[in-house]
C-alpha positions in Angstrom: 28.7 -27.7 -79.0 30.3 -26.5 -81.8 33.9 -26.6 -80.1 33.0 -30.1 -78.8 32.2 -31.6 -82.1 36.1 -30.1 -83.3 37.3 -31.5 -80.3 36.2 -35.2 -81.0 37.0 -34.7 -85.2 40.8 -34.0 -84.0 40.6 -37.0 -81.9 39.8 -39.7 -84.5 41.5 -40.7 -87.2 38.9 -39.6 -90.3 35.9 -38.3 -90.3 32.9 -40.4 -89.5 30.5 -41.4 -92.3 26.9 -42.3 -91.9 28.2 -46.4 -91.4 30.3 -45.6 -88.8 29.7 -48.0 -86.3 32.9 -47.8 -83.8 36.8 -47.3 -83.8 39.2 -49.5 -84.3 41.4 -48.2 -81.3 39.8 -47.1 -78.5 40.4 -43.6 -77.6 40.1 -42.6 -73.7 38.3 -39.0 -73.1 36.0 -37.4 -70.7 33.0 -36.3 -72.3 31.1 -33.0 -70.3 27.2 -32.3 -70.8 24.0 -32.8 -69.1 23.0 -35.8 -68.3 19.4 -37.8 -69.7 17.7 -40.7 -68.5 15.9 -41.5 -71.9 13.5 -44.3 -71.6 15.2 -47.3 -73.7 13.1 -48.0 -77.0 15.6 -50.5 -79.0 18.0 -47.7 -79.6 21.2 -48.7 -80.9 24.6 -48.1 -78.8 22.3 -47.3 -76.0 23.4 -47.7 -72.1 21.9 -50.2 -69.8 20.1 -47.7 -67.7 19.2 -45.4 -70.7 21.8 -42.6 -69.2 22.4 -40.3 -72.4 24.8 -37.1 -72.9 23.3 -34.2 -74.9 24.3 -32.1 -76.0 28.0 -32.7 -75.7 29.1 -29.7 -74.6 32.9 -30.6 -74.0 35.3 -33.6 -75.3 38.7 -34.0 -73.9 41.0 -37.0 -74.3 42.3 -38.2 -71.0 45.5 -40.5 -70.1 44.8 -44.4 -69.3 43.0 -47.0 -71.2 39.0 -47.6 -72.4 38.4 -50.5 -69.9 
């Protein structure tokens, strides 16, 4: 988890504060971890189905674009 949280700090462009909300570029990357189907309870930045990643246990940018 450790390496992954390194990973994704030398991906953006400063470190993220408690009001970070969302970059201003899009960055592509593949993110590796188990995979949780929370029940959805007005969480913010959550999924449609309630899928969740944790923990993170990889972070990787990738080629191509965000959409």
């Amino acid at each position: 988890m450790q390496q992954a949280r390194e990973a994704f700090l030398g991906l953006v462009p400063s470190t993220p504060t408690s009001s970070f909300r969302q970059l201003q570029d899009p960055i592509p990357v593949t993110v590796v971890g188990p995979l949780f189907l929370d029940k959805i309870h007005n969480q913010e930045g959550v999924a449609r189905n309630g899928a969740e990643i944790h923990p993170v246990l990889g972070v990787k940018r990738r080629a191509g674009s965000c959409g």
